[in-house]
Every structure is written in C-alpha cells, then in structure tokens.
Steps between C-alpha positions, in 0.01 A plus 500: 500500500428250721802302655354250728439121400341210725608196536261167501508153451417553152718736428865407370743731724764457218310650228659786619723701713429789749767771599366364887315220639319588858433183707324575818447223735178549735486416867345187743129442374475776274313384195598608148410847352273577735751541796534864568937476521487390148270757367689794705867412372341405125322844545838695593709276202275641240463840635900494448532339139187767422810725475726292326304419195817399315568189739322178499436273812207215537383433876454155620420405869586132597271275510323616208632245236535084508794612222814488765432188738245519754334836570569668798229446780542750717383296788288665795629455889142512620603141573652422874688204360618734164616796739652253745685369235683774378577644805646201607669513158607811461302454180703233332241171525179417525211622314628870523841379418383304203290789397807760469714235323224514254536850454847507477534214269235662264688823447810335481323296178369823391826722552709242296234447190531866465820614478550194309319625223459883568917604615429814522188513737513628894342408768312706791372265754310616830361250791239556781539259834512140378532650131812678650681199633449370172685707299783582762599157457398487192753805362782271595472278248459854152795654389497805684611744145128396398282599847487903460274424840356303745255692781363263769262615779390367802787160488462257728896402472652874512794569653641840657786471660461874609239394728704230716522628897489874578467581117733670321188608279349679771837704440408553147840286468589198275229471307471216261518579134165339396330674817190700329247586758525343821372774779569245766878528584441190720438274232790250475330146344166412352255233697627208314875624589765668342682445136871558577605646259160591342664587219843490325718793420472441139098580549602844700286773372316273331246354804266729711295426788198638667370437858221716655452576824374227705538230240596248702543242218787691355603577876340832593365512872168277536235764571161278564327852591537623205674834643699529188191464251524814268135454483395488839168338428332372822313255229808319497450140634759338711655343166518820342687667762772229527562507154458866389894523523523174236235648242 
C-alpha cells in the first residue's frame, strides 16, 4: 500500500487528509529537490512510514507551491551585502530577513489551510540552517497538540544555555531538553545570536536540535583546517574545509 502523496500547485491539498503532513524547509541557496538535506531527511521519512503502512503523511518542502503566499526563497549569503546584513541583523531584515519571513509566513498559510479542513492531521517539521530559523520561529505561531516534531540542524539562531562560561555541558550537566547531538559542549549561541528562549515549555519534548562538530553557523568551534573533517580529504579546497562542520 502506498501511503505517500505529493503536493503541487495543481494539486488541491483538501481533497484529502493525511494522518501527517512533513514540511521540511531547506537551507541558504539550496535549490529545490535537488539539494542533498532535502533528499536525506525525505529519504529517512519514508524509510520510517515504509513500516507504518497503516498511516498516511504527504511531504511538501517550502517553496515548492505559489498556493500559500510567496514561496520561500531560500536566499544564498554568497553576497557580502546579504551576509552583512543578517549579521548585523541577527537575521531579522534585509534580504535574508525578508527571505525567512517568507518562509515562515508560507507555513503559517499552509499549517492553518490544513487543519482547517483536515482536524485530525499532524505535523512533523524538520529545518537545516536558514530552513531551521524558519521553522523555530515559525512553531510559535501551530498549536503545539498538532506538531508530533520539529528536528532542525545546523540553526543559525540556536540557543544553549548549557554552553554560557565554563560550561555546565562540559559537566554533562543541565542539558537542554531539545539538545539532540551537539558534541561541542562549548556551544552556547548560533552566528546570528541566540533565541532566548528558543523554545517554549509547551514545545518541550517536542523540538530537537543538531550541531556537528565545528559548525560554526550553529556555534560549534570555527575549524578553517578542516581538522574535524570526518573525511579528511586533502582535495578539500579552502571553502570546503571551513564549511565541512555546516554540511
């Protein structure tokens, strides 16, 4: 039985409900379908629902669809006057700023057409880097008895308190309830600074976050040699091995 559905501009959402809608919002300059966080987290959602043939769920990334207000652009910081800007921002204006706004107001339009017509259906929502911010603000504006989860990796705006001074997670101590996998016990705010609170109680146990090792986007130590590259390929150009923490 097959218990996926897509979603297009030419397909009426409200034909029919899902048991869970998956929204997955993709990161700076990463192009639709093609971009490899998409296809690794719509990868893992299927190999999941593969064993729970009874449930329904349809996957939509933003952006996708003119359906819910203007698409979600994803907008690339290869720019000096886009990456300037949200730094300076903390992410909030300019063309970056403007570009998560989008995002957030086009799940908002989503989230609301559907559980205006389909009550029932849940929502599992993941984020990577600019895709991430979107939906942690974005999750403040759903109902939190219809998000089973949100996963964001790699957020630009995380916050771990844990991390402040001499760390009380280098003491294994404290540990923030949506803290997933973040190896660096240093990390205590993202590049674009810290959410306080990144999220409310009534989203505990609801939220998880992921920040590898030298990721310094979501705040990991900046490692421009690349010492921390689980691949260790001396191929890797001097972009590569600044990044290899962030993707």
């Amino acid at each position: 039985t097959k218990n996926t559905l897509s979603l297009s501009n030419n397909d009426p959402f409200n034909e029919f409900c899902v048991d869970y809608f998956i929204i997955f919002a993709r990161g700076s300059g990463e192009s639709l379908h093609t971009n490899i966080d998409h296809q690794a987290f719509q990868r893992a959602i299927t190999d999941v629902f593969k064993k729970l043939p009874n449930l329904s769920y349809r996957y939509y990334q933003l952006g996708e669809s003119t359906n819910f207000g203007d698409p979600y652009p994803a907008i690339g910081i290869e720019d000096p006057k886009i990456i300037s800007g949200a730094i300076l921002s903390g992410g909030k204006a300019y063309e970056f700023g403007q570009s998560v706004k989008a995002g957030i107001n086009e799940l908002v339009k989503l989230y609301r057409n559907i559980t205006k017509s389909c009550p029932n259906t849940h929502f599992i929502l993941s984020g990577y880097s600019q895709g991430a911010m979107v939906m942690t603000y974005a999750i403040r504006h759903l109902n939190p008895e219809k998000i089973l989860y949100l996963a964001n990796f790699g957020d630009p705006k995380l916050y771990l308190p844990e991390g402040r001074g001499i760390p009380d997670a280098c003491q294994n101590l404290h540990f923030s309830p949506y803290r997933q996998n973040v190896p660096d016990c240093y990390v205590e705010h993202g590049v674009l600074g810290g959410l306080n609170p990144y999220i409310y109680k009534k989203y505990q146990n609801k939220v998880g976050v992921w920040c590898n090792v030298a990721d310094f986007i979501c705040g990991s130590t900046f490692d421009p040699l690349g010492l921390s590259d689980p691949t260790q390929n001396p191929e890797n150009n001097l972009f590569a091995r600044i990044f290899n923490g962030h993707v």
